[in-house]
Structure formats: C-alpha cells, structure tokens
TIFI-681381 format. One record per residue: x, y, z of N, C-alpha, C, O in turn. Coordinates in steps of 0.02 Angstrom, whole numbers, plus 50000, padded with zeros to 5 digits. Atoms other than C-alpha are relative to their C-alpha. Example, Ala and Ser with C-alpha at 12.3 -4.5 7.8 and 13.67 -1.06 7.14 Angstrom:
% residues 2
500454994150000506154977550390500455006050000500975005950033 499584994149997506844994750357499615005550037499865011050045 
***
This chain:
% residues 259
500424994050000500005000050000500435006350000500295010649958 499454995250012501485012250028500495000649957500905005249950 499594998750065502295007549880499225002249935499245005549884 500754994550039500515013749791499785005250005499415006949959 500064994449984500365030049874500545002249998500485008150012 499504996750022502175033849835499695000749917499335005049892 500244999150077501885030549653499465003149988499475006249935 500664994550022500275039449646500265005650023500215010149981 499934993450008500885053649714500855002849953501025008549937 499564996750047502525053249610499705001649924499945005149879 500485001350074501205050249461499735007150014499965011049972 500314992649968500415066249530500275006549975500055011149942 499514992549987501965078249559500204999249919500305004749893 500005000150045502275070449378499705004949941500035009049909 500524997950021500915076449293499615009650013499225013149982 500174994650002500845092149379500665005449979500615010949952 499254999650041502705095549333500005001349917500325005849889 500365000650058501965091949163499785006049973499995009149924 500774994450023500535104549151500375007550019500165012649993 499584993749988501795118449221500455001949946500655007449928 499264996950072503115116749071499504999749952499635003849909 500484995350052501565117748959499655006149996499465008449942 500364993449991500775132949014500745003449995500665008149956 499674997250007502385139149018500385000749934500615006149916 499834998650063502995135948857499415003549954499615008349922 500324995150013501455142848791500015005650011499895009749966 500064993349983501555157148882500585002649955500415006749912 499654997250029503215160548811499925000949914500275005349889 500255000850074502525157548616499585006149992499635010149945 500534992450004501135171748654500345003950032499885007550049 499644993249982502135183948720500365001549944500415007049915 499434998250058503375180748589499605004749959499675010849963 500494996550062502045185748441499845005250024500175009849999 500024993849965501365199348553500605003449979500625006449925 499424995150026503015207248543500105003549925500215009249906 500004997250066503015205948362499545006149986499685012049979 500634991250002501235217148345500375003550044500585008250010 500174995549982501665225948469500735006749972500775012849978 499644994750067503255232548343499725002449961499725008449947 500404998350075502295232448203499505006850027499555011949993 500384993349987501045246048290500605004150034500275007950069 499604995650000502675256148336500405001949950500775006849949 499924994950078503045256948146499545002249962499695005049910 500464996350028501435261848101499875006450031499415009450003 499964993749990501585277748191500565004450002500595010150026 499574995750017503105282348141499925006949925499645006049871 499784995150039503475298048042500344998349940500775002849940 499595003450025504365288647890500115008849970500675010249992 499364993850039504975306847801500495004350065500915008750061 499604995549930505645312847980500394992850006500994993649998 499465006649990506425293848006499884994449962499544989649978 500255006550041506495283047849500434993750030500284988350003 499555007749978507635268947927499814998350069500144994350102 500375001049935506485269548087500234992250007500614990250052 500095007249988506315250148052500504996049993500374990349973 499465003450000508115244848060500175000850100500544997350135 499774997949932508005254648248499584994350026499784990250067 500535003349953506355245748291500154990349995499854985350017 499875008450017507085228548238500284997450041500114991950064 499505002149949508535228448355499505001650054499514996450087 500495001549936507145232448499499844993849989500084989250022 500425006449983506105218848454500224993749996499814989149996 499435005949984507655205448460500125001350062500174996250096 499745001249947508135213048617499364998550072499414996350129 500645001849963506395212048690499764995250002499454994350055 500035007349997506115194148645500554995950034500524991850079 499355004349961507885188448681500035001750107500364998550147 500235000849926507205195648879499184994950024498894995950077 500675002150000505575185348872500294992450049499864990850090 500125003849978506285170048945500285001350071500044997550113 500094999049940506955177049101499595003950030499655005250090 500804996249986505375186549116499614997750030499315000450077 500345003749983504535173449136500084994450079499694990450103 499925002349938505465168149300500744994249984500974992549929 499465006850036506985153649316499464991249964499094987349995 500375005650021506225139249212500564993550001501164994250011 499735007149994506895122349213500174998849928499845001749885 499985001850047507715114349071499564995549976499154994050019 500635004050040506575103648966500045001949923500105007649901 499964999650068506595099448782499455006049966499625010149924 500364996150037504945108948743500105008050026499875012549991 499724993749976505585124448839500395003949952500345010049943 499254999250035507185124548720499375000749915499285006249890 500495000550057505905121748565499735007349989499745010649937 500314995650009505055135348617500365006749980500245010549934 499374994450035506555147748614499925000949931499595004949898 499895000550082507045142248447499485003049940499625006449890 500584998050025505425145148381499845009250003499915014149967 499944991049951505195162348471500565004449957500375009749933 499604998550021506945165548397499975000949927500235005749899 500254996950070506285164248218499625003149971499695007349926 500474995350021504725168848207500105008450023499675012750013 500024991249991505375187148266500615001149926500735006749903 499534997950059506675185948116499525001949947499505006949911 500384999850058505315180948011499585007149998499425009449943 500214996549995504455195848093500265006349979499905010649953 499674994950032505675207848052500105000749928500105006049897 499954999150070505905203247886499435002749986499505008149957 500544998150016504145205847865499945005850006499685008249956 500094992950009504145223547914500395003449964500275009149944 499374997150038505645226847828499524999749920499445004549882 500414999650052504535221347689499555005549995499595008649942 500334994849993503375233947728499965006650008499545010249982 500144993550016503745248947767500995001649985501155007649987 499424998950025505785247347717499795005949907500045011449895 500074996050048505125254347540499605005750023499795010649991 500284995949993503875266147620500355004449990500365008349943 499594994649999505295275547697500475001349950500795006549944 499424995550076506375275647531499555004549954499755009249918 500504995850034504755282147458500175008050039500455012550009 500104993849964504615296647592500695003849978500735009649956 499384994650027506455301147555499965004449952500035010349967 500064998550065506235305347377499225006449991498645005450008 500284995349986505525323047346499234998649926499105002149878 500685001750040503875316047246499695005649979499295007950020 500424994450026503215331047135500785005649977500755009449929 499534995250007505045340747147500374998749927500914995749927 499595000350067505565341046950500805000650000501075003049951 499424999150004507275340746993500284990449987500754988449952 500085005350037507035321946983500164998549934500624994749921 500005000950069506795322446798500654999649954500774996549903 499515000150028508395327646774500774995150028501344994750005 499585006349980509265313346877499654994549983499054993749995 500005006650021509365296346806500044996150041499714990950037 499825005049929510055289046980499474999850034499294994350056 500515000549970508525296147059499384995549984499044991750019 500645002850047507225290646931500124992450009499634989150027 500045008450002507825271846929499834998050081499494993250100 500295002549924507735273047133499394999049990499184993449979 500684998950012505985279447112499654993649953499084992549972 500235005350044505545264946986500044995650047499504993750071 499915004349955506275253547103499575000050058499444994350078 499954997149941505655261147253498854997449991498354994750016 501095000750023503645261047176500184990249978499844986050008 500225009050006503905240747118500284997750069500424991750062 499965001449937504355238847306499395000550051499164996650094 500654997949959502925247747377499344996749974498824998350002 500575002850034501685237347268500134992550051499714990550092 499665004249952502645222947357499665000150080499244997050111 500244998649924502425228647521499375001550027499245000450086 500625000549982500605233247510499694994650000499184993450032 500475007050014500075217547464500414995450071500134990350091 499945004349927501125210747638499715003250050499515000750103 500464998449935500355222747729499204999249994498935000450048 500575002550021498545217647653499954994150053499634995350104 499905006649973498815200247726500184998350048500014992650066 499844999449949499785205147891499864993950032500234989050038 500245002749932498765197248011499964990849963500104986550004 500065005450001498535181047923500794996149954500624991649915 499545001150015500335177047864500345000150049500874997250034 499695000049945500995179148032499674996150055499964994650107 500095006749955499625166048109500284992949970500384987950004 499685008050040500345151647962500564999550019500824994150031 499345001349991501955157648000500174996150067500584991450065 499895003949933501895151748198499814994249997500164989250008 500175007850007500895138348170500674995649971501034992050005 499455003750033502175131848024500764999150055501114994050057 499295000349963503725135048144499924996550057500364992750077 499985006249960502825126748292499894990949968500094985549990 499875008450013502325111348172500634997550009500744992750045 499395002650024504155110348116500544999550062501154998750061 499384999149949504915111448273500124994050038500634993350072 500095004749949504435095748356499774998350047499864993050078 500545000349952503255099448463499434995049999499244992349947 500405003450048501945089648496499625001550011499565006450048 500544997850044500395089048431499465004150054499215009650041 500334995149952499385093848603500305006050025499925010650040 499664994449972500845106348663499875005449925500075011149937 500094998050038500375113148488499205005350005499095011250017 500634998749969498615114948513499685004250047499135007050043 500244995749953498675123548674500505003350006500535005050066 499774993050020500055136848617499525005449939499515011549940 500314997950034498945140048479499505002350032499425008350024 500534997949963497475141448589500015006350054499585010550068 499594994649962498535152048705499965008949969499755013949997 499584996650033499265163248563499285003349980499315008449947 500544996850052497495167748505499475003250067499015007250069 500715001249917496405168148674500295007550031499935012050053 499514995449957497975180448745500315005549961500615010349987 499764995050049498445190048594499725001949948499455007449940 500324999450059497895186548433499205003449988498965007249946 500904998050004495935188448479499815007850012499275010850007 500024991749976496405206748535499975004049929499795009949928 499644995750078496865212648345499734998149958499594992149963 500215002050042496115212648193500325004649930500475010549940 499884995650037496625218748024499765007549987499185008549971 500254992250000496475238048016499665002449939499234998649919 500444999350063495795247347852500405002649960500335008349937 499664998150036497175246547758499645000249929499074998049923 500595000250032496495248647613500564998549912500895002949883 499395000850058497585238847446499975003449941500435004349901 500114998250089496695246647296500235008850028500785009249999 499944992949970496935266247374500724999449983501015002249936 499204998350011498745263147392500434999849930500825004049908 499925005150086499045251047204499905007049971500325009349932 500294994850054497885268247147500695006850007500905009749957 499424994749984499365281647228500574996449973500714998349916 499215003650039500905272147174499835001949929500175006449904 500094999650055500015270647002499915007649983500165008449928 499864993850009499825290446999500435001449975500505002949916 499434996649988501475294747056500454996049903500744998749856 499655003150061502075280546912499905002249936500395002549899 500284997150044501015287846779500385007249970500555008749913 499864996550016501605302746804500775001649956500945003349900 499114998250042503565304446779499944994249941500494994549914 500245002550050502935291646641500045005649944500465007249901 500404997850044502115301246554500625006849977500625008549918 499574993850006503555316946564500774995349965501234998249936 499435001950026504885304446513499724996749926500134995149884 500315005350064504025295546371499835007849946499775007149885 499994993750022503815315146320500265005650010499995010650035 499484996649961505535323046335499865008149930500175013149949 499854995750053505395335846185499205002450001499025005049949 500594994149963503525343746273499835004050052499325006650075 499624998149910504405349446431500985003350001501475000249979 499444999149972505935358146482500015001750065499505004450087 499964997249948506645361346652500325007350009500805008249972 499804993049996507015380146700499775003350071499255006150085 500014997249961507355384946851499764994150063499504995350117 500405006349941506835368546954499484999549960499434993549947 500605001650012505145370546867499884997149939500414995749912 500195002150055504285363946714499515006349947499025009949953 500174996350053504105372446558499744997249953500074993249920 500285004650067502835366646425500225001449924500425006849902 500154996550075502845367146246499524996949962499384998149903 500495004450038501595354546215499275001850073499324999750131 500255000849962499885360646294499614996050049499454996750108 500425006750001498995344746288500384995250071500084991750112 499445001949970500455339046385499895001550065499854997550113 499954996949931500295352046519499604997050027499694994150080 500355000949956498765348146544499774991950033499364991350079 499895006650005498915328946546500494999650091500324996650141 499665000649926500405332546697499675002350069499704999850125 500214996049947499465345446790499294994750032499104996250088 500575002549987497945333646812500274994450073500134994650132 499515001849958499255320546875500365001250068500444997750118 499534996749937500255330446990499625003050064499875003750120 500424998449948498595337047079499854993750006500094991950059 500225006949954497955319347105500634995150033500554989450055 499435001849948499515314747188500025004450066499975002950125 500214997749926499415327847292499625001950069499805003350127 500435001749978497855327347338499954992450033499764992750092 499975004349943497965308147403500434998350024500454992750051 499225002549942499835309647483499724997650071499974992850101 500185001349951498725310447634499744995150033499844993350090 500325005950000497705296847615500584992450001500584987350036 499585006050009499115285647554500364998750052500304993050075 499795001249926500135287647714499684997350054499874992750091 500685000749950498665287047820499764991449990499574988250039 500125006249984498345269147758500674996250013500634990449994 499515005349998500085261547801500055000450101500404996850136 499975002149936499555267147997499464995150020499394994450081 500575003249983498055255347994500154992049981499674988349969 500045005650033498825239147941499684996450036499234992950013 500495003249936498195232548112499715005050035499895010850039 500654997149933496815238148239499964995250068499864989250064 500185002249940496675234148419499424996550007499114998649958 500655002249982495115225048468499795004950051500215005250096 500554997649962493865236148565499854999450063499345002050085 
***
C-alpha cells in the first residue's frame, strides 16, 4: 500500500510538473508574437519622412525584447519543449522583422524622395530609385494587406516544424489567440487606394519621360511646349497631391486593436 501512494503521488507531482512546462511554454510562444504586433504598431506611427530607417531601429528592439522574454518569465527548468520554444520564438521574430522590413523598408525610401520636385527628371540615379522604390511599395502593400494572416501560418508552420507535439501545439495555439491574437484585427488598410497612389505617382514621371521634347526644366520648374501635355501633367501632379494624405494614412492602419 505504501509502495502505491508513493507512486501515485510521484504520478501526481509528475503530471503536475507536466502541466507547468506547458503553460509555460505557451506562455512564452504568446508573448513572443505579442512582441512582434506590438513593433509592428510602433512602425505604424512612425513619421517615415522625419525617420525613413525607423525600422532597422525598431528591429534591434524587438530582438532585444524577445531575447528578455525567457527570464521574464521567472527561472524555468530545462526541458526539451522549453528549448523548442526559444528556437521558435527566435525565428518567428526574424521572420517578423523581415516582414516589416518588407513593409514599410520601401515606404521610407518612398518618403525620402522629393515626389512632385522636377529636379528628379533631370537625375537618372534618382528616377531608377523611384522605379525601384514604387515596384517595392506594390510589394509591400500587398504584405501589409495580409499582415495578420501570414503571421498566424507563420507560427503555426514553425511550431509544426519544430517538434512539438501535437497537444503542446494545440494549446500554444489556443494560448497565442485567446491572449493575443483575439485582441487585433486587420485595420483598414485599404490595397486598391494605395496600388491607385503608386500608380499616379508612376504615371506621372511616365508620362514626362516618354515626352522629353514637350517639357523643359528652367529653374527647378517645368516648362511646357506641348499644351495637351501640360495639361495631361497638371491633372497628375494634383491627384498625387491630393491623396499623399490618404496614402500615408493607410500604412498606419495595417492593424487595429480590438475594442
């Protein structure tokens, strides 16, 4: 009988030993992601023409803010799914960074570049940035479109692949969504608004290079000789500047808080 009430209660302290390094490795999986949003909404209120390389600063935070997450969480014990969980934690914030880097890395090369200043026209170095710079930002709207659901496949995929198993899976996921995820929802970014401003801005120095002999520069400004022309740019150059506001305005909404 006392060798049955040992074993039941080592079966016990087992089991509850157990249920402690799972809540705990979960916990550390939802915090991790947390961290990620909670970068991602400190580059959507950045200033990108006051700090276009914001998101090389906010990157190294959100490595050094994860890489504190596991003594945060108190001294934990070694254990395989502990160590799993790191690893995991440890990529999905790479993957996270890349992802913003995806995103608003072209914004801010956009913001650099004096959009509307004809002095452009007459640099070649500039103009190919600018080409570059707009098939980037088409890029990047379409990752920030998708945000929120490219960054739940991504955890999932990195906890399948990690070795976890299939219940410690289950109830990080359940964790990660109950404690974080369920707080946020995609904001109002809005893909065709932005696709429609890029395509402006593209249109325009288009349209002035594809018609070098109806334009001169003089003085910084633009000089017509073709009216049809003028009025072809001027139409252009006001509907750019008319939705600069708008277009910015949707790269702070990629996500929304929950309510």
């Amino acid at each position: 009988m006392l060798a049955g009430i040992i074993a039941f209660n080592v079966i016990g302290h087992y089991r509850e030993v157990r249920e402690e390094h799972r809540q705990q490795t979960a916990q550390l999986l939802s915090r991790c992601v947390n961290e990620s949003l909670l970068s991602l909404f400190r580059l959507q209120v950045n200033d990108w023409r006051r700090k276009p390389a914001f998101y090389l600063q906010e990157a190294e935070r959100l490595r050094e803010n994860v890489a504190a997450l596991p003594q945060q969480l108190g001294n934990i014990e070694n254990y395989p799914e502990w160590h799993a969980a790191i690893a995991i934690c440890e990529k999905f914030t790479e993957h996270s960074n890349n992802q913003h880097r995806t995103i608003f890395r072209p914004l801010g090369g956009f913001a650099e570049l004096p959009v509307g200043d004809n002095r452009l026209l007459g640099n070649r170095r500039a103009m190919r940035v600018l080409r570059r710079n707009l098939a980037s930002l088409e890029v990047a709207a379409r990752a920030a479109d998708r945000y929120l659901a490219d960054m739940q496949r991504d955890i999932a995929q990195l906890a399948g692949d990690s070795g976890l198993s299939a219940d410690m899976q289950r109830l990080a996921e359940e964790q990660i969504n109950t404690e974080v995820l369920d707080y946020y929802r995609g904001g109002n970014f809005s893909l065709k608004q932005v696709l429609a401003h890029i395509e402006r801005v593209r249109s325009y120095y288009e349209l002035l290079a594809d018609n070098p002999r109806g334009w001169s520069l003089r003085a910084g400004g633009l000089f017509f000789y073709d009216r049809g022309l003028r009025s072809e740019v001027d139409q252009l150059n006001n509907a750019v500047f008319q939705g600069e506001g708008e277009f910015y305005a949707n790269w702070k909404q990629v996500l929304q808080r929950q309510q």
